[in-house]
C-alpha positions, 0 to 999 in steps of 0.5 A: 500500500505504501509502494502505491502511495510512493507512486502516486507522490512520484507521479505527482511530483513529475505531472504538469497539472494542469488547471481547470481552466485548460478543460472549460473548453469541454461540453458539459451537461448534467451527468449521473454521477456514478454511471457503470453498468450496474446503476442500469435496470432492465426490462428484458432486452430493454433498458428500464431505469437508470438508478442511484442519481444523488451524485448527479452534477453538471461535468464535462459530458466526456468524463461521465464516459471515460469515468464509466469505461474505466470503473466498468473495466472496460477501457482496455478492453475490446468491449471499449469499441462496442461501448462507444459506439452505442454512445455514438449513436446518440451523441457524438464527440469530438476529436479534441473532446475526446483528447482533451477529456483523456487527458483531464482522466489521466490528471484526475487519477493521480492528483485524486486523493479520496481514497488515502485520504479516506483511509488514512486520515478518516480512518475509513476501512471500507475504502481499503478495498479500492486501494489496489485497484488504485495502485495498478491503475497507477501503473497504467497511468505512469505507461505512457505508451499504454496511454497513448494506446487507449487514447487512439483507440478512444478517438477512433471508437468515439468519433466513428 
């Protein structure tokens, strides 16, 4: 767990973070919040509901996505073109959108702190159970070439 955390403040020290101003280019639009697979209820081969709006916020509608790819373990995955394109059917992204919103995901998960701050300082136990997966999206994240990768792949599935 240390070992994680050591890689986080490495990564942190090493990042050019980049402002929130650098992403007010992004559509936004009022998102879920905690969209995954599992908020979705259906009837059938038909989608019922989708539950579990308390976090519902106004965001860049990219993150919402990504957000969604990645908590879903989907974002490497061949799943992540099929994914994309049922969202196409109904909205369509940007190249810079898609480029740009990657790039405030991958910020977002290294300057993130939620978990340790929870763990460590609030004495959250129950978050404990995230922190390896943290630790190895880390990973993923410091790989340049995995990014750049996820990012082509991205695009090309989000734009069609």
């Amino acid at each position: 767990m240390l070992g994680a955390l050591a890689k986080q403040q490495a990564l942190l020290e090493a990042m050019d973070v980049a402002p929130p101003k650098s992403f007010q280019s992004l559509p936004a639009q009022v998102l879920h919040g905690d969209f995954h697979d599992h908020q979705v209820l259906w009837k059938g081969d038909a989608i019922a509901a989708v539950a579990d709006w308390e976090l519902w916020h106004t965001d860049p509608r990219v993150w919402e996505v990504i957000r969604s790819l990645s908590f879903s373990q989907l974002l490497d995955t061949p799943l992540l073109e099929e994914y994309l394109a049922g969202y196409r059917e109904h909205v369509t992204l940007s190249e810079g959108e898609c480029r740009l919103g990657l790039r405030l995901w991958w910020q977002s998960r290294v300057v993130g702190l939620w978990a340790w701050s929870a763990y460590f300082l609030q004495g959250n136990t129950r978050v404990a159970k995230f922190l390896p997966a943290m630790a190895e999206e880390l990973g993923r994240v410091a790989d340049e070439a995995w990014k750049a990768r996820i990012e082509e792949r991205f695009v090309r599935a989000a734009t069609g």
